[in-house]
C-alpha positions as CSV (number, residue, x, y, z in Angstrom):
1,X,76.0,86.7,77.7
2,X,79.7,86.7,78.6
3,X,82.0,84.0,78.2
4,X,83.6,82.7,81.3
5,X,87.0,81.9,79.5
6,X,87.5,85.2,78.7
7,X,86.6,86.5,82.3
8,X,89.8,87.8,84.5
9,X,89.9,87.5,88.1
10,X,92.5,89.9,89.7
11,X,93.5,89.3,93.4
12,X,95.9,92.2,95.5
13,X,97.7,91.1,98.4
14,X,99.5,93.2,100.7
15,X,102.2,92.5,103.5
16,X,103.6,94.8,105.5
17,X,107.1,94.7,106.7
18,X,109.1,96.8,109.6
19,X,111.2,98.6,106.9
20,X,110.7,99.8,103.4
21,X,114.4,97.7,102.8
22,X,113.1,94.6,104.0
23,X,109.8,95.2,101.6
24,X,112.7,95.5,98.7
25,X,114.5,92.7,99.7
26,X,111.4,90.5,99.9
27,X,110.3,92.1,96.1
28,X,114.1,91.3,94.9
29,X,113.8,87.9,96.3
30,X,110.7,87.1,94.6
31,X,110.6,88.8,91.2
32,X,113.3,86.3,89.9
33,X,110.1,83.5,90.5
34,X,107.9,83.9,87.7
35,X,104.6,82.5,86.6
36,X,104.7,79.8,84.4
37,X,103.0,80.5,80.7
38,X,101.0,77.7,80.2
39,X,98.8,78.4,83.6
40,X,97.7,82.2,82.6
41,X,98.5,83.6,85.6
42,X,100.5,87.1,85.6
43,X,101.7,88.6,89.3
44,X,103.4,91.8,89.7
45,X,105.1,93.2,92.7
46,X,105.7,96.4,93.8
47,X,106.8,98.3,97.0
48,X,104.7,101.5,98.3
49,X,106.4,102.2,101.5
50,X,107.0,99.3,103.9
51,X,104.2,97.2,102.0
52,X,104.9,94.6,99.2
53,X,101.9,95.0,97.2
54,X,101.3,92.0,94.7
55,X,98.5,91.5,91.9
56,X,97.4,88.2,90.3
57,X,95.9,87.7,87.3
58,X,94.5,84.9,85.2
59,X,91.1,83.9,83.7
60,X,91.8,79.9,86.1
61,X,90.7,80.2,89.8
62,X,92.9,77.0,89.7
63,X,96.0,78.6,88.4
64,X,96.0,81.9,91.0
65,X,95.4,79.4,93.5
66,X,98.6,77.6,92.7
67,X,100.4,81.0,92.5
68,X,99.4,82.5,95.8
69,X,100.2,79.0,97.6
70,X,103.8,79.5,96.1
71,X,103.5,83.0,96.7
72,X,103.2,82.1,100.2
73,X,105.4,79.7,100.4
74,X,108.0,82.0,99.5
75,X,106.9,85.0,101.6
76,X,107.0,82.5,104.5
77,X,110.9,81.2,103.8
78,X,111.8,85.0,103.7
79,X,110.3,85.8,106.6
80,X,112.1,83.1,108.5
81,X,115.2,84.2,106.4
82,X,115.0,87.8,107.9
83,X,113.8,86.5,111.6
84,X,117.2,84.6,111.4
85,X,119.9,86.6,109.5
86,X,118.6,89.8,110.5
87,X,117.9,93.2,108.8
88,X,120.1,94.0,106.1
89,X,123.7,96.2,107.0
90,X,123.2,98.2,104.0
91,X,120.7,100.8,103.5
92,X,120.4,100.4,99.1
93,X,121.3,97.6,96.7
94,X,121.3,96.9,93.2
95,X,122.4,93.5,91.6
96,X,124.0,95.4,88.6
97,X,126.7,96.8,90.8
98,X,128.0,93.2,91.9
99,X,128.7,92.3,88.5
């Protein structure tokens, strides 16, 4: 017999975006947001083309809950971020140059 506290539930979700660069800009803009400790949730993001693929994971239904409501909370500010600034002018960026 298992124990349920040791039990992981993983969740993928994927959104697509027009562009590859708008799929980075989105993972840029959300990787800064991490999960806090104490709820046992992990998420990692990554880009495979034009989708932002992200993976939850925690042994509290509660606690991913809370994290893809944020997560989508989030996704829907940069949605209406892009919608009303635009795509971006350049085609690459990295933070570490813009020290």
């Amino acid at each position: 017999m298992s124990n349920k506290c040791e039990e992981t539930t993983t969740l993928c979700i994927e959104i697509p975006f027009p562009s590859s660069r708008l799929a980075e800009v989105a993972l840029h803009s959300l990787r800064v947001d991490t999960e806090p400790k104490r709820g046992g949730t992990t998420k990692t993001l990554e880009v495979v083309d034009n989708k932002l693929i992200t993976y939850f994971a925690g042994s509290n239904l509660g606690s991913i809950r809370v994290s893809v409501n944020s997560f989508f909370d989030n996704i829907h500010i940069i949605k209406e971020s892009i919608q009303l600034l635009g795509e971006p002018v350049s085609e690459h960026y990295s933070y570490l140059n813009n020290a």
